[in-house]
N, C-alpha and C positions, 0 to 999 in steps of 0.2 A: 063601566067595566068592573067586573071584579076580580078580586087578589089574585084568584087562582090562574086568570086570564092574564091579568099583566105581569104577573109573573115570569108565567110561560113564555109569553110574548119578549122580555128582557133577555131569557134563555135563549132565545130562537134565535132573536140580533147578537148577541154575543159570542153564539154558533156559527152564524153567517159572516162574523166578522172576522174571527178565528180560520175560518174553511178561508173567506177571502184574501186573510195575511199573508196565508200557509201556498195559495194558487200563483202572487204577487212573488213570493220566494222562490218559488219552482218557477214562474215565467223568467224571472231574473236569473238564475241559475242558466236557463236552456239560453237567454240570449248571452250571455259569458260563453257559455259551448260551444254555438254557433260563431261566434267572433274567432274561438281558438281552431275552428274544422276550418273558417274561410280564411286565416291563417294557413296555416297547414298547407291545406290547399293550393295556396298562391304561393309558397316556396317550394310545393313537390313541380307546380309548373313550372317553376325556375329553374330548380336542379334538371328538370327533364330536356329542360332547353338548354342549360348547360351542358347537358350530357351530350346533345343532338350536336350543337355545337361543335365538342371537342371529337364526337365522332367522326364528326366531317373532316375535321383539322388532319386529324391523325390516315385518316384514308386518301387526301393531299399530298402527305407527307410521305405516306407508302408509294402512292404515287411516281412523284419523286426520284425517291430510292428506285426502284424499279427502271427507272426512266436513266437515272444518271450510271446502274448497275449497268445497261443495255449499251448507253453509248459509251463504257468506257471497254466493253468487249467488243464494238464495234471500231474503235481504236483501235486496241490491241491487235485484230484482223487487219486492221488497213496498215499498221506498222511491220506486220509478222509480212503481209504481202510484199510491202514494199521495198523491203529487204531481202524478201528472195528474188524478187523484179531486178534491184536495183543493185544489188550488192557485187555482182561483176562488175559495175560500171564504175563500183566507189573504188574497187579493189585496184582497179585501174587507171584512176586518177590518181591514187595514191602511190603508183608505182612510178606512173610518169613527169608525174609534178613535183615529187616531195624528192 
């Protein structure tokens, strides 16, 4: 072999090891990205599941509300009734007992 070959040849490998440092850096880089996306990832399904969660909760809760808003008008009705039902009868207890 002569100079001008092995030369070139020591160029070549010292190119190729260079381009390979430089590929080794950038693979390491993109698997750090990758850990911080699948990251990410796995706490936006968290919060989404959190959110689904407390959606539910709160539509429970209106629920609820609704339900205990109905039966306290349905009270109200049956108290409002039963004082106009009943209210001679108390008037009148009251007059002959007391």
């Amino acid at each position: 072999m002569d100079l001008k070959s092995l030369i070139s040849a020591n160029l070549l490998q010292a190119s190729l090891k260079e381009v390979q440092d430089k590929l080794n850096a950038q693979k390491n880089l993109l698997k750090g990205c990758n850990h911080e996306i699948s990251q990410a990832h796995a706490e936006k399904s968290q919060l989404t599941k959190d959110v689904s969660d407390t959606q539910l909760q709160i539509q429970e809760l209106e629920h609820k509300v609704t339900k205990c808003n109905k039966d306290t008008n349905d009270a109200a009705k049956l108290v409002k009734k039963s004082l106009l039902t009943f209210r001679p009868l108390i008037i009148n207890y009251v007059f002959v007992f007391c």
